[in-house]
PyMOL CGO cylinders between C-alpha atoms (Angstrom):
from pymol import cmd
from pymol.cgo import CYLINDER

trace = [
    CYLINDER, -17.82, -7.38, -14.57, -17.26, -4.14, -13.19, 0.3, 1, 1, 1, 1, 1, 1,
    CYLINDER, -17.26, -4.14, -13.19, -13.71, -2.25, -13.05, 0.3, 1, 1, 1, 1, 1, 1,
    CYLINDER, -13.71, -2.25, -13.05, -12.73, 0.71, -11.24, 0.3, 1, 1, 1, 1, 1, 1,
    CYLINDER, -12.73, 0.71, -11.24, -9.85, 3.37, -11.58, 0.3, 1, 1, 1, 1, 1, 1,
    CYLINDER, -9.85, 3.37, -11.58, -8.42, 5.13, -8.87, 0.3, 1, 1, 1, 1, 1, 1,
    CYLINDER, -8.42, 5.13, -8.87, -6.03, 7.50, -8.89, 0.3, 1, 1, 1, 1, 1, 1,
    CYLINDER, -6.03, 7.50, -8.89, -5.11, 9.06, -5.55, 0.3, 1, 1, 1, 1, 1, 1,
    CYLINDER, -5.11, 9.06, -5.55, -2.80, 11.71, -3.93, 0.3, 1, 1, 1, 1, 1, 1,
    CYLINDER, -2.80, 11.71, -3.93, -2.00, 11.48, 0.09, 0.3, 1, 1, 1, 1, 1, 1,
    CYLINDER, -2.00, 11.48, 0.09, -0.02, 14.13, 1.63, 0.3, 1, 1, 1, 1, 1, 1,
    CYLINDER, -0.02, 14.13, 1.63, 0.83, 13.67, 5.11, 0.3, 1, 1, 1, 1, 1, 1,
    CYLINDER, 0.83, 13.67, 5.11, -0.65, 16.15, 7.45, 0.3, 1, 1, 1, 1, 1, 1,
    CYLINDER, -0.65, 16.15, 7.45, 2.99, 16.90, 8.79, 0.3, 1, 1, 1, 1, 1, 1,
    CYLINDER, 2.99, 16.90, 8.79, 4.39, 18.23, 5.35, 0.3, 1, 1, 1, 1, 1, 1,
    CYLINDER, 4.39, 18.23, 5.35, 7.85, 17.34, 6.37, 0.3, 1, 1, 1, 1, 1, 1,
    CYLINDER, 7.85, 17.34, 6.37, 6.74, 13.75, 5.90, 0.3, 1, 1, 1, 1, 1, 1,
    CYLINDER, 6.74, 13.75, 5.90, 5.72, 13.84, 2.31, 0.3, 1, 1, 1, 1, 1, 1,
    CYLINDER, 5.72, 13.84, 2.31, 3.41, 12.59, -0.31, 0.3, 1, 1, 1, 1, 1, 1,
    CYLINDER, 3.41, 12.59, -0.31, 2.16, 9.53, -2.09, 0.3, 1, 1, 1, 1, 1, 1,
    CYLINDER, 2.16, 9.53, -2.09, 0.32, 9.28, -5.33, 0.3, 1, 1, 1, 1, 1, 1,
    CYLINDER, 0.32, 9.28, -5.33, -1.26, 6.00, -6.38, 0.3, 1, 1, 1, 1, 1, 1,
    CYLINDER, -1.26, 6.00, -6.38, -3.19, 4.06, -9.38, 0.3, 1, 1, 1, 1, 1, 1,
    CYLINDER, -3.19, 4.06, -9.38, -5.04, 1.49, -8.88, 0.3, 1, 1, 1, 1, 1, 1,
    CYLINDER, -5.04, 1.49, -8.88, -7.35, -1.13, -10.96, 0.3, 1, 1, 1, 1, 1, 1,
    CYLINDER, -7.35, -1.13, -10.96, -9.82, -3.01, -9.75, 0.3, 1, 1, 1, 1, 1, 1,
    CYLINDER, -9.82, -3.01, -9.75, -12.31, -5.90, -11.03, 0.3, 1, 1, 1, 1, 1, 1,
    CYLINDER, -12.31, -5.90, -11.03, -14.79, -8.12, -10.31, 0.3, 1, 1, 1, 1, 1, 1,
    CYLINDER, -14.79, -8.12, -10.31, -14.66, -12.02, -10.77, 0.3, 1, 1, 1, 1, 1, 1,
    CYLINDER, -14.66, -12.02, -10.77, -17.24, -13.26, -9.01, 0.3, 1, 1, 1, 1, 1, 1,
    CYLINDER, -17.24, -13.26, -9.01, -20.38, -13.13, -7.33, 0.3, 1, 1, 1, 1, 1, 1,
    CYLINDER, -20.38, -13.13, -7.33, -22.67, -15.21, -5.50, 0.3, 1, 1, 1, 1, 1, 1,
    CYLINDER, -22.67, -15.21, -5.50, -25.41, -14.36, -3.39, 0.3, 1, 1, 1, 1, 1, 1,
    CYLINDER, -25.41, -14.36, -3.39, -24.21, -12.29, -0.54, 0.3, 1, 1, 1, 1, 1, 1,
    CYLINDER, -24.21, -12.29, -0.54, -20.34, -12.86, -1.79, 0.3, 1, 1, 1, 1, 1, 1,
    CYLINDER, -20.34, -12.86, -1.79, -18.38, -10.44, -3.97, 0.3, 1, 1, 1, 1, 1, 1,
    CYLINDER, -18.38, -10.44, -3.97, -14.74, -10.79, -4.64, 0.3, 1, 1, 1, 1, 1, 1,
    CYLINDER, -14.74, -10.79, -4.64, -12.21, -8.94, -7.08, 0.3, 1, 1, 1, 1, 1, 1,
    CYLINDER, -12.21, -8.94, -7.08, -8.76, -8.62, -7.97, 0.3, 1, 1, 1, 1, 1, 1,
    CYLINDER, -8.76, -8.62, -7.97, -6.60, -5.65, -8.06, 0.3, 1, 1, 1, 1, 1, 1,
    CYLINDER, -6.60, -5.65, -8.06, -3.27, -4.03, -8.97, 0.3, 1, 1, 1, 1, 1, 1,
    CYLINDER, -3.27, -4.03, -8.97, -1.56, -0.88, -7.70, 0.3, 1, 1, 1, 1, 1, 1,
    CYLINDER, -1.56, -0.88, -7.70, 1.61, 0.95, -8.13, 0.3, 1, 1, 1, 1, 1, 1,
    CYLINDER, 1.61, 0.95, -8.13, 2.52, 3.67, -5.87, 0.3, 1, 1, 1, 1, 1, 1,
    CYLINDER, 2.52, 3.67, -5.87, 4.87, 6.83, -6.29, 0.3, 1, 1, 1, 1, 1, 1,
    CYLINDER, 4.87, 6.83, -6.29, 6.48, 8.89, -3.36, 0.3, 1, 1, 1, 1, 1, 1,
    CYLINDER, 6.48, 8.89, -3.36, 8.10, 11.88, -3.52, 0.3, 1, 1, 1, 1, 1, 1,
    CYLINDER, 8.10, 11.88, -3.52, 11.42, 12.13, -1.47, 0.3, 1, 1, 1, 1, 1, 1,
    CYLINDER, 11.42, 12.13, -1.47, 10.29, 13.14, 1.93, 0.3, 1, 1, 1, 1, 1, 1,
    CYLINDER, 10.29, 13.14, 1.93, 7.85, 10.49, 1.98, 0.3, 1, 1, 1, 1, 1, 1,
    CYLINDER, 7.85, 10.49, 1.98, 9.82, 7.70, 1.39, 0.3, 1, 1, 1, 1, 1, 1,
    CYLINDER, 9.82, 7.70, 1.39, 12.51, 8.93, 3.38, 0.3, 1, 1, 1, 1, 1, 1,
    CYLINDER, 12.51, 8.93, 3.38, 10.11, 9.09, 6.47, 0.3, 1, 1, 1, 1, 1, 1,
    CYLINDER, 10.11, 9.09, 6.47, 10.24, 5.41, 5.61, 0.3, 1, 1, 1, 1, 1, 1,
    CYLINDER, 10.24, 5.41, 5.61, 13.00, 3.96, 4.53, 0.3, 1, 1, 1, 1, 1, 1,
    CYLINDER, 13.00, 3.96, 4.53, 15.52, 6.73, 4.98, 0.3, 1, 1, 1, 1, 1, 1,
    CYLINDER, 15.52, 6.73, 4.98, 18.49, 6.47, 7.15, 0.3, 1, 1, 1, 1, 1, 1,
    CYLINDER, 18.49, 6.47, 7.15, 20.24, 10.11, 8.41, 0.3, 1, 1, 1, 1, 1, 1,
    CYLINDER, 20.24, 10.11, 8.41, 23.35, 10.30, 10.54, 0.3, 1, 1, 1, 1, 1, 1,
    CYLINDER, 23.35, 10.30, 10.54, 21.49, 10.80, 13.90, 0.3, 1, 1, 1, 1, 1, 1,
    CYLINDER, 21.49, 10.80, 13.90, 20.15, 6.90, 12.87, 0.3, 1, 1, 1, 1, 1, 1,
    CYLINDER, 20.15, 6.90, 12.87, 23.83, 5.42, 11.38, 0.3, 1, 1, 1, 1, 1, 1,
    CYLINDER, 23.83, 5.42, 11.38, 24.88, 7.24, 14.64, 0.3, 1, 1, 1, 1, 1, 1,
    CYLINDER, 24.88, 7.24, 14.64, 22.35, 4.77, 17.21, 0.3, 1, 1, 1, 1, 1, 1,
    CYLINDER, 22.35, 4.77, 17.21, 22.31, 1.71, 14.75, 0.3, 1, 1, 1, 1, 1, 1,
    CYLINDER, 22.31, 1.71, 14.75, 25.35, 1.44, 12.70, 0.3, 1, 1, 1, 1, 1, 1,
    CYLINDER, 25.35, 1.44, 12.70, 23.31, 1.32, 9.39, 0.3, 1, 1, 1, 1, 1, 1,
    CYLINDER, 23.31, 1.32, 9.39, 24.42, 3.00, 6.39, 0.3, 1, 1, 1, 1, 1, 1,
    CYLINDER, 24.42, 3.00, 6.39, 23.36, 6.69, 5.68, 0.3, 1, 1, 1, 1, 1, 1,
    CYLINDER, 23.36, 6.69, 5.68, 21.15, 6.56, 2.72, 0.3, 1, 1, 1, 1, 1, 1,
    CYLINDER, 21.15, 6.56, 2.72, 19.53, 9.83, 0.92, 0.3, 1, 1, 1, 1, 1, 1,
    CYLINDER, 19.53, 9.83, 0.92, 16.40, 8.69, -0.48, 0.3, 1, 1, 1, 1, 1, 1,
    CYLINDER, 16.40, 8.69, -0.48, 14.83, 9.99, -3.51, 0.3, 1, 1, 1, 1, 1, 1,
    CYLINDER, 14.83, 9.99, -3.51, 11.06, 10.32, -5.47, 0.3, 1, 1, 1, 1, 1, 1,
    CYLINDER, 11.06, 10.32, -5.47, 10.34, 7.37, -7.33, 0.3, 1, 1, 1, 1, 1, 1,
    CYLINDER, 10.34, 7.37, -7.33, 8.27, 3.90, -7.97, 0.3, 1, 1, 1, 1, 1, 1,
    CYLINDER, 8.27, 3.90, -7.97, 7.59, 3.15, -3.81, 0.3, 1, 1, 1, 1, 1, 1,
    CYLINDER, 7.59, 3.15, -3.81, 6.37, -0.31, -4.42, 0.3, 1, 1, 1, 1, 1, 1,
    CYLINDER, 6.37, -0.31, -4.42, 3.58, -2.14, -6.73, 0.3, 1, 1, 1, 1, 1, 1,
    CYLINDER, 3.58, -2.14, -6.73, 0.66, -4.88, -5.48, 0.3, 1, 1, 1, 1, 1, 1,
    CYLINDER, 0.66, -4.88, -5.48, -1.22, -7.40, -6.76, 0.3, 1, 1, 1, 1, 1, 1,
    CYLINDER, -1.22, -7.40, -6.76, -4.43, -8.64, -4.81, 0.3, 1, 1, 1, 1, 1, 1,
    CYLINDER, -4.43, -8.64, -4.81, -7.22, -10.10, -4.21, 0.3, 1, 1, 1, 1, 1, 1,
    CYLINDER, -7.22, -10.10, -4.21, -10.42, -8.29, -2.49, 0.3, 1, 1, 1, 1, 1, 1,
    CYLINDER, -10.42, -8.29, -2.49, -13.91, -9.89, -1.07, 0.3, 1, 1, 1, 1, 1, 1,
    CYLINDER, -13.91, -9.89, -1.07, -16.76, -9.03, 0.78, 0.3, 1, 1, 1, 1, 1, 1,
    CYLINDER, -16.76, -9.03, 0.78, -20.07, -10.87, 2.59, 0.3, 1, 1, 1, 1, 1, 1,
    CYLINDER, -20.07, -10.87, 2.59, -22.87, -8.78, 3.47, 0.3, 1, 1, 1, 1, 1, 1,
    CYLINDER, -22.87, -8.78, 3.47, -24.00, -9.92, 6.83, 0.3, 1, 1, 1, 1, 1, 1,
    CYLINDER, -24.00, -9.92, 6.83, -27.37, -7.53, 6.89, 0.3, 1, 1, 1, 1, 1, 1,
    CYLINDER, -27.37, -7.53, 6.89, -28.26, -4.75, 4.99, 0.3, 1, 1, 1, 1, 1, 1,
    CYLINDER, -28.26, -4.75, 4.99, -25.89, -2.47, 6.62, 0.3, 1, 1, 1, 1, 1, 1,
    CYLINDER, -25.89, -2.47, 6.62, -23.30, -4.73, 7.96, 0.3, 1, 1, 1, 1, 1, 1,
    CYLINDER, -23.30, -4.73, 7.96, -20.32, -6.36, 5.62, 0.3, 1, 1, 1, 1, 1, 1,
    CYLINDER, -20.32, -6.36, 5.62, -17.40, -8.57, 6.49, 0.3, 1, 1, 1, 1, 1, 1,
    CYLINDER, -17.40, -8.57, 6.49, -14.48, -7.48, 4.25, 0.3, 1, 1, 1, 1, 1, 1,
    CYLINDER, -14.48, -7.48, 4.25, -11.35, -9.08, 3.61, 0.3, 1, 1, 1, 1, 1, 1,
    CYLINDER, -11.35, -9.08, 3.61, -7.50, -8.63, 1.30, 0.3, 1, 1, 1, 1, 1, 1,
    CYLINDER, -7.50, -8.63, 1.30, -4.81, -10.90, 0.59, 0.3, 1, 1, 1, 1, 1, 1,
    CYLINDER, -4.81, -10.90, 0.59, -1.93, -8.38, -1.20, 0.3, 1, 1, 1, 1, 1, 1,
    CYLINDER, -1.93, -8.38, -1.20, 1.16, -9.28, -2.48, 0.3, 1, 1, 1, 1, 1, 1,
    CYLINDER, 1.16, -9.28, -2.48, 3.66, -6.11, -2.09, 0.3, 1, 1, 1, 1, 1, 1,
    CYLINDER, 3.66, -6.11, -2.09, 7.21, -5.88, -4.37, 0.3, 1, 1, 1, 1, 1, 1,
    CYLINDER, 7.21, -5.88, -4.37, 9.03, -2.68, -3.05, 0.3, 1, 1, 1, 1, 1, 1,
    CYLINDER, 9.03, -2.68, -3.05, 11.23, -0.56, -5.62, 0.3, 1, 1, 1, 1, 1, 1,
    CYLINDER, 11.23, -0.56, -5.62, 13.75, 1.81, -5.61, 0.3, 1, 1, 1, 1, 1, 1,
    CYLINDER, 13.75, 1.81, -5.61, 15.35, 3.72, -2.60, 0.3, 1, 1, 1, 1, 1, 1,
    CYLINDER, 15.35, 3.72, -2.60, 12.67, 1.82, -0.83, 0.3, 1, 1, 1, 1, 1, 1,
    CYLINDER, 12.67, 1.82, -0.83, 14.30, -1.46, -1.63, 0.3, 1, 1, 1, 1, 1, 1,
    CYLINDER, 14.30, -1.46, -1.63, 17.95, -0.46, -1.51, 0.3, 1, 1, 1, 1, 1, 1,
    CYLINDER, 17.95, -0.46, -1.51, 17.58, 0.68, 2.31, 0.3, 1, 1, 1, 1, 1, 1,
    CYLINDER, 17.58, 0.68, 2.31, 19.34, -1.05, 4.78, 0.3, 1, 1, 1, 1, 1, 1,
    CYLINDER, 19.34, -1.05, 4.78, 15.76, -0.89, 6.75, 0.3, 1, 1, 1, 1, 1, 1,
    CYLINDER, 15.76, -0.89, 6.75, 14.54, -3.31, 3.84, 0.3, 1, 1, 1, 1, 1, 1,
    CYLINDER, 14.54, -3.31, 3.84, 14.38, -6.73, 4.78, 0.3, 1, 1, 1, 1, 1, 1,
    CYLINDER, 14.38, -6.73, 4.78, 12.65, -8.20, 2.07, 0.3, 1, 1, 1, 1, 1, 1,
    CYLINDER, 12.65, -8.20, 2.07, 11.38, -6.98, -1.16, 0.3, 1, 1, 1, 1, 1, 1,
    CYLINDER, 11.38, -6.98, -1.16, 8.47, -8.88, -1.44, 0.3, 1, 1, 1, 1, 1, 1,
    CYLINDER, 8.47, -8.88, -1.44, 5.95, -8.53, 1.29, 0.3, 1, 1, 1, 1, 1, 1,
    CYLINDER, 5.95, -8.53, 1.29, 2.22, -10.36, 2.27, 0.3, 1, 1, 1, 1, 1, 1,
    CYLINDER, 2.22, -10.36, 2.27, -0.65, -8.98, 3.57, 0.3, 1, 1, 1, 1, 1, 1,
    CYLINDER, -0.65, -8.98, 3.57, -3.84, -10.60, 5.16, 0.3, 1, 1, 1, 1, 1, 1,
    CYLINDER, -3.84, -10.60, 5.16, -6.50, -8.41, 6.59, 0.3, 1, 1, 1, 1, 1, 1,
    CYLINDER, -6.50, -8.41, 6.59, -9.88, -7.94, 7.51, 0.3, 1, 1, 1, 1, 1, 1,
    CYLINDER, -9.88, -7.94, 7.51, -12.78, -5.71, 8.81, 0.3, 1, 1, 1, 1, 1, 1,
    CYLINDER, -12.78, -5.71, 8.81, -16.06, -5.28, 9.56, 0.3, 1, 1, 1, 1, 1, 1,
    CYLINDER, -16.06, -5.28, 9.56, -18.19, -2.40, 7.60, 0.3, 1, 1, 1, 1, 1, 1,
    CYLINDER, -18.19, -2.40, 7.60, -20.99, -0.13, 7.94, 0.3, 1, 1, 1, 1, 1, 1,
    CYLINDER, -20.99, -0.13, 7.94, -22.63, 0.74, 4.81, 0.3, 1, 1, 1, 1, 1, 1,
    CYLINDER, -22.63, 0.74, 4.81, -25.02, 3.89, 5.22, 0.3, 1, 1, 1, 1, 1, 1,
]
cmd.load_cgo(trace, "trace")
């Protein structure tokens, strides 16, 4: 069984828009053949302008929508749970796929933009390995 670390930092090219640091962990629980599939967990920071590109609501927005002005803060952004695969088609070519599970925290999940807290995610691709 392999496991991977990642931490990672994202800064949005327009700075105004903030940052986003994450750590995630990653393993593998099984292969077979041409199939590989893991599980993973990730919890995500943002600093104030990020989440506030988000979630935030400023009094040009209560102004058009009615919602309530909210100020939003740095903080926990939201943590995932997951599960990861992949099936190598040729050589080069691999079908990938994710099924997340997404809880959002703080200002994040106090905005009146928030529907739900907990969120699902199904997705998939097609890779090119070099």
């Amino acid at each position: 069984m392999s496991i991977t670390l990642v931490v990672r930092a994202r800064q949005h090219i327009d700075f105004d828009l903030g940052a986003q640091f994450d750590l995630r962990l990653s393993a593998d629980v099984f292969q077979s053949g041409r199939f590989d599939a893991g599980v993973f967990t990730q919890a995500t920071w943002a600093k104030a302008k990020s989440t506030s590109s988000y979630y935030g609501v400023i009094p040009a927005h209560y102004l058009v929508t009615g919602l309530p002005v909210i100020e939003t803060g740095s903080g926990w952004f939201f943590g995932s749970l997951g599960l990861l695969w992949s099936f190598d088609l040729t050589r080069n070519r691999v079908v990938v796929g994710n099924m997340e599970s997404r809880q959002m925290y703080g200002d994040a999940d106090r905005s009146a933009i928030t529907e739900r807290s907990i969120n699902y995610y199904l997705s998939g691709g097609l890779a090119y390995r070099f």
